[in-house]
N, C-alpha and C positions, 0 to 999 in steps of 0.2 A: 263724286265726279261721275259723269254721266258718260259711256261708251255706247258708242254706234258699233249695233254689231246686225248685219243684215237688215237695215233700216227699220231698227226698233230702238232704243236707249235702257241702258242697264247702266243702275246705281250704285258702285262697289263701296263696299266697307268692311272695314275689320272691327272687330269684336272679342276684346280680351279678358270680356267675361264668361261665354261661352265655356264649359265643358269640354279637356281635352277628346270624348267621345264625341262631341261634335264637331266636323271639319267647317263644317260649312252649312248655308241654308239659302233658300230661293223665295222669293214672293212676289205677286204683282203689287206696283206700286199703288196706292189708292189715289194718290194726286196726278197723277197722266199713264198713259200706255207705257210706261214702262216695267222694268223688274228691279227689284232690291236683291242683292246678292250680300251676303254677309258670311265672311271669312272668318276665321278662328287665328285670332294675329298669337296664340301663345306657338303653335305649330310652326317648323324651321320652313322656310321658303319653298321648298321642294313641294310639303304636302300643301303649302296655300296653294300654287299653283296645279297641283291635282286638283281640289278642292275646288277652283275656280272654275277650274274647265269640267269638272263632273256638275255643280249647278249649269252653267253653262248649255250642257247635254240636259238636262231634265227639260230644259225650256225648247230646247230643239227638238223634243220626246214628245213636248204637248203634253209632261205632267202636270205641270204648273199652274195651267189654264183648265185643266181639267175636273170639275168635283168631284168627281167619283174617283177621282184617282188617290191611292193611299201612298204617301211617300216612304211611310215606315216598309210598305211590301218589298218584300227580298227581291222579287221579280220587276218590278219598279225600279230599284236600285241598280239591279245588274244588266237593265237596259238600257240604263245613263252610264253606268259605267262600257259597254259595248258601243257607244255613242261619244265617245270622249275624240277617237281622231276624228270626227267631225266635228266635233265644238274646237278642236283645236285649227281645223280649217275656217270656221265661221268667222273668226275673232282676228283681229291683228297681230302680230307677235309681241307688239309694244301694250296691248290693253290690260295686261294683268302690273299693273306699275303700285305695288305696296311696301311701300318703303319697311 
């Protein structure tokens, strides 16, 4: 399903094969301007919805689009996560809908 979030489109999906060490992950789509966002559907609702809005923040951070940027850096991470109440403004309140 495709969310308009600040007239761009993001692809969410859950992923129940992932790694409970992975929440979540972020990519641009190769078939249009958008992002693929993939969730870790084995984690309780609480942390998808962290998880959504931490990817979320990566992409409002410009890591996303960026090559030189390392996602695994601790400094990377802890400026998406410093960035989360603005992804949580970015977004609707209804766009995180994962049953």
């Amino acid at each position: 399903m495709a969310i308009l979030i600040k007239n761009m489109d993001y692809y969410l999906h859950t992923n129940y094969n992932l790694p409970r060490t992975i929440s979540g992950t972020v990519s641009p789509s190769v078939s249009d301007n958008a992002y693929n966002i993939v969730i870790n559907g084995k984690l309780c609702r609480e942390a998808q919805l962290h998880a959504f809005y931490h990817e979320i923040a990566h992409i409002l951070c410009g890591h996303v689009d960026d090559p030189n940027v390392n996602m695994n850096d601790p400094a990377i991470e802890a400026e998406a996560e410093a960035a989360i109440p603005d992804a949580m403004n970015a977004v609707e309140p209804d766009a995180f809908c994962i049953t």
